[in-house]
C-alpha positions in Angstrom: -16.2 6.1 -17.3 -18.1 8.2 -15.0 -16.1 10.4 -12.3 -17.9 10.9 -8.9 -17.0 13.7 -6.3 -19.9 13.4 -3.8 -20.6 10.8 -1.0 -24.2 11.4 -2.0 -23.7 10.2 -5.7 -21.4 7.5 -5.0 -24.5 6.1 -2.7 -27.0 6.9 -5.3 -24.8 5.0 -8.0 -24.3 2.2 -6.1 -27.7 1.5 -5.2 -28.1 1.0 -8.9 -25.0 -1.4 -9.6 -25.5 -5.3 -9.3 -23.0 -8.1 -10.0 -19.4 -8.2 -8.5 -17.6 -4.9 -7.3 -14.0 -4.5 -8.0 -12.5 -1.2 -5.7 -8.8 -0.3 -5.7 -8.4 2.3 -3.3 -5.8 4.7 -4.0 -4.0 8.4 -3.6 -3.6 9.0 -7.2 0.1 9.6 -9.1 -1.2 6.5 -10.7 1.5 4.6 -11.8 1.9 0.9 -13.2 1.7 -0.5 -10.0 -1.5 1.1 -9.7 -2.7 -0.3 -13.0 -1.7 -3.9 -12.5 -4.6 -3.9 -9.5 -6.8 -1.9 -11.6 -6.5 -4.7 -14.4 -6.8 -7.4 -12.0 -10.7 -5.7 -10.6 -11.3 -5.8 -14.1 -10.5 -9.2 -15.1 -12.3 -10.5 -12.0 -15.2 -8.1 -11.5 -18.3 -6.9 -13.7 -17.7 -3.3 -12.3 -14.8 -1.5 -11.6 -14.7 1.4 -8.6 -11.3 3.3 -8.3 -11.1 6.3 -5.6 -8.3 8.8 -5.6 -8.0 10.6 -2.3 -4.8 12.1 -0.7 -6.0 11.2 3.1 -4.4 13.9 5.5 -5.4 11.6 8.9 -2.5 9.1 7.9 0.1 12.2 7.4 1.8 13.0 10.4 2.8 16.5 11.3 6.3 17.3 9.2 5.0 14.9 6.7 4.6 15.4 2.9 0.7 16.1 2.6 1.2 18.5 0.6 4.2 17.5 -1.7 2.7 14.8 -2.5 2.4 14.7 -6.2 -0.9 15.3 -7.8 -2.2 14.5 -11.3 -5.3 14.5 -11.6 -5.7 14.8 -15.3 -3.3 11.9 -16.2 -5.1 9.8 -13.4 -8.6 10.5 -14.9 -7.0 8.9 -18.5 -4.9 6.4 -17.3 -8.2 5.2 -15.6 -10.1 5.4 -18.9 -8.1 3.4 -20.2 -8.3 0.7 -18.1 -11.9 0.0 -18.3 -12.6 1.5 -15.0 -16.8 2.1 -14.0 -16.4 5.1 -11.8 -13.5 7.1 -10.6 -14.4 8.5 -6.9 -12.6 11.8 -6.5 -13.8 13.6 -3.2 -12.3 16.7 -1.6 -11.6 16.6 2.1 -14.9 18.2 3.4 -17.1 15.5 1.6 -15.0 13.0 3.6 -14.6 14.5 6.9 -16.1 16.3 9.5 -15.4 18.3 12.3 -15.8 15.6 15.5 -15.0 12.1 13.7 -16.0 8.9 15.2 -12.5 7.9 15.1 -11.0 3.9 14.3 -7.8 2.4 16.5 -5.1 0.6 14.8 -4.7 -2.9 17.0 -1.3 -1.9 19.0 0.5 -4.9 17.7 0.4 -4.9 14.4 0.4 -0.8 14.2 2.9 0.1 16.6 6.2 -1.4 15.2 7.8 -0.9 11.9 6.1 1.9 10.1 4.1 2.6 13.0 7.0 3.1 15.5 8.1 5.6 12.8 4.7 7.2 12.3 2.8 7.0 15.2 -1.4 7.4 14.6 -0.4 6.7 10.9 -2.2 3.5 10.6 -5.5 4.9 12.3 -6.1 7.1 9.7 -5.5 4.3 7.0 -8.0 2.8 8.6 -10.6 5.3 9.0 -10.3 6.6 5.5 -10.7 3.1 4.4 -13.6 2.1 6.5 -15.4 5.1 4.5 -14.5 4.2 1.5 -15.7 0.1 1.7 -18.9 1.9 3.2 -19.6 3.9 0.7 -18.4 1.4 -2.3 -19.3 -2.0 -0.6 -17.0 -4.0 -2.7 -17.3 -7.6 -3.1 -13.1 -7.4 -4.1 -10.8 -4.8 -2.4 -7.2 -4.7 -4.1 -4.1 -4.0 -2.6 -0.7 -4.1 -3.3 1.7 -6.5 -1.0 4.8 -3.4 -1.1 2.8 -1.4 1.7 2.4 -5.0 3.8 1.6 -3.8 7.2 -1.0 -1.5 5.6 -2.4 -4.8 3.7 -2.4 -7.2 7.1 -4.0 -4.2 8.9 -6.5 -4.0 6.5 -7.7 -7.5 6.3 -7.3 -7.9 10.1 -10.3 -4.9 10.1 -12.3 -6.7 7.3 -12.5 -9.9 9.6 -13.0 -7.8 12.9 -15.4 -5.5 11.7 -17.3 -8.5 9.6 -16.8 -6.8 6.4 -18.3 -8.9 3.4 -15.4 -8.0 1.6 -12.7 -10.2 0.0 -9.3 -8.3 0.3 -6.8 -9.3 -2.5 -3.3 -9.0 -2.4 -1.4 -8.2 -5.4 2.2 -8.8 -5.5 4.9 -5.9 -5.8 5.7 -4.4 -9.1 8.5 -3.9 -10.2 10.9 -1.8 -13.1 12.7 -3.6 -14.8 16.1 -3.0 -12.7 13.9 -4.6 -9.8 13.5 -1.0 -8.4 9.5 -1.5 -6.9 7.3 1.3 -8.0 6.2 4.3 -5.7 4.7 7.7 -6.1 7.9 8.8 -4.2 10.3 7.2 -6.6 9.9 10.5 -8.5 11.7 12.4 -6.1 15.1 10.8 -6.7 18.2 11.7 -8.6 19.3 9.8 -11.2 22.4 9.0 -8.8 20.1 8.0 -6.2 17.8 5.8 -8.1 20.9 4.2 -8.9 21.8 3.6 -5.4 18.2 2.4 -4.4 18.5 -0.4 -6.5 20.9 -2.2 -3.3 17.2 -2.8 -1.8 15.7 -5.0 -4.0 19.1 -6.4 -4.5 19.4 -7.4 -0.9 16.0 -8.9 -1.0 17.0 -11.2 -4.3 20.1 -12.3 -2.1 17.9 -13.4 0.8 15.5 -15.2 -1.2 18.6 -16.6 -2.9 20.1 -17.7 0.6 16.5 -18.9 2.3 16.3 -21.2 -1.2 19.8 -22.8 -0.3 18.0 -23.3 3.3 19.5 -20.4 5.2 17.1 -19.6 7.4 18.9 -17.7 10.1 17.1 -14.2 10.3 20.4 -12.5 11.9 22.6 -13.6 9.5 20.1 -12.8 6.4 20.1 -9.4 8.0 24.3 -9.0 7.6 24.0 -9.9 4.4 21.4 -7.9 3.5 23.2 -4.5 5.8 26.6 -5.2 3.6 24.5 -5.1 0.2 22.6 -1.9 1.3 25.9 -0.5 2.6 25.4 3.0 1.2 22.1 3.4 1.9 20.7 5.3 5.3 18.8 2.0 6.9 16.0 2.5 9.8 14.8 -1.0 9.6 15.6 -4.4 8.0 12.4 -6.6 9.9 11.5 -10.3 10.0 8.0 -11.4 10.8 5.3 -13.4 10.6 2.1 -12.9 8.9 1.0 -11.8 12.4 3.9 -9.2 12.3 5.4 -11.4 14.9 9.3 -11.1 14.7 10.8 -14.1 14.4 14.7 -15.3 14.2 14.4 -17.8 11.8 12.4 -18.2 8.6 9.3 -20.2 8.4 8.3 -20.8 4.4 5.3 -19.9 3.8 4.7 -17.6 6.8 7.7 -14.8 6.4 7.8 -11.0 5.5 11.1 -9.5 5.1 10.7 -5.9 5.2 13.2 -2.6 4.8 12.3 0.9 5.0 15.3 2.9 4.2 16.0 6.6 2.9 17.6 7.7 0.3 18.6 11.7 0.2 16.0 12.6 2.0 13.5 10.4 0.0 12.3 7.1 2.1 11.5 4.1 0.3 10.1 0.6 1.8 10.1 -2.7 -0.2 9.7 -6.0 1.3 9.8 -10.1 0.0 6.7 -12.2 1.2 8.8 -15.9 1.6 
């Protein structure tokens, strides 16, 4: 495995690289959530591109930029052991400059949810992922399905922008008390992870009810408020692929999403239906 820190070498490598490119875009504290995509590139692609890059244009002012954990070390190995080609790790000046052209998040799909909460967060997504595709030029971009809106975003640019990229998404992984993985998931108490398990929980019990044809989106939401009882909700959302609300459940079109915090930690999880 080679490990990259310039724009200028990650051009001149991939001039040189032919056959399918596997890219799995992350901000490190790799985790097994992480490595599940990684191992998918590799099983599909003949090269494997991972980049690790805290972005600060999707942090918001008050936000945890510079909390958020970093390992480089164990990210470099866990990498390695995964097979991966190159491991892109830029610093901020190789990846900004001064006066950016800058990319708009489409108001719909960015504006509600995580983006009524984080205003401008899903721009710089954008932009930092623009870069990256130009500089990688994957044929397979991997994604997880936890951060959804992110994900629908993303492939709503690589069709706008006429991207010949193929954006995969991977479904959520899990422990094995259902708790879905996250970088953040290291900031909570033992008590607290205890208590974060009502979110996947309330999830299980709507897939449970929507597979005995309950399909009412307000009453799913009851449920799901009385399982997650002790827990500080900001949003239990139905919507469509589109991110569309909707009030009742269409099969195969259906995202049920929850963002809620726990302490002072915030954790989102979600059920595609």
């Amino acid at each position: 495995m080679k490990i990259v820190h310039t724009v200028e070498e990650m051009q001149a490598i991939r001039r040189t690289l032919s056959g399918s490119i596997g890219f799995v875009p992350t901000m490190g504290a790799l985790h097994n959530g992480h490595i599940a995509l990684i191992k998918q590139a590799r099983n599909e692609n003949d090269i494997v591109i991972v980049s690790v890059f805290v972005n600060p244009t999707q942090f918001l002012k008050g936000e945890d930029l510079e909390k958020y954990p970093k390992k480089i070390e164990s990210d470099s190995k866990i990498c390695e052991l995964c097979k991966v080609d190159y491991l892109f790790m830029p610093q901020t000046p190789t990846m900004y400059s001064n006066d950016e052209v800058l990319v708009k998040a489409p108001n719909l799909k960015s504006y509600t949810l995580e983006g009524e909460r984080r205003p401008g967060h899903f721009d710089g997504v954008l932009q930092v992922v623009l870069k990256l595709f130009n500089l990688v030029r994957p044929s397979n971009a991997y994604f997880g399905k936890k951060d959804a809106q992110q994900l629908v975003l993303i492939q709503q640019m690589v069709r706008n922008f006429f991207l010949p990229i193929t954006v995969i998404a991977c479904d959520i992984v899990r422990e094995s008390d259902g708790l879905a993985l996250s970088s953040r998931n290291v900031y909570l108490s033992e008590e607290q992870r205890k208590e974060a398990l009502a979110i996947s929980k309330s999830l299980r019990s709507a897939a449970e009810h929507i597979g005995a044809k309950m399909l009412d989106c307000q009453t799913l939401k009851i449920q799901m408020q009385n399982i997650m009882k002790n827990l500080d909700i900001e949003y239990i959302a139905f919507v469509n692929r589109e991110f569309q609300e909707i009030d009742t459940i269409i099969l195969g079109n259906s995202i049920i999403l929850i963002a809620v915090k726990v302490g002072s930690t915030r954790l989102i999880d979600n059920i595609w239906i």
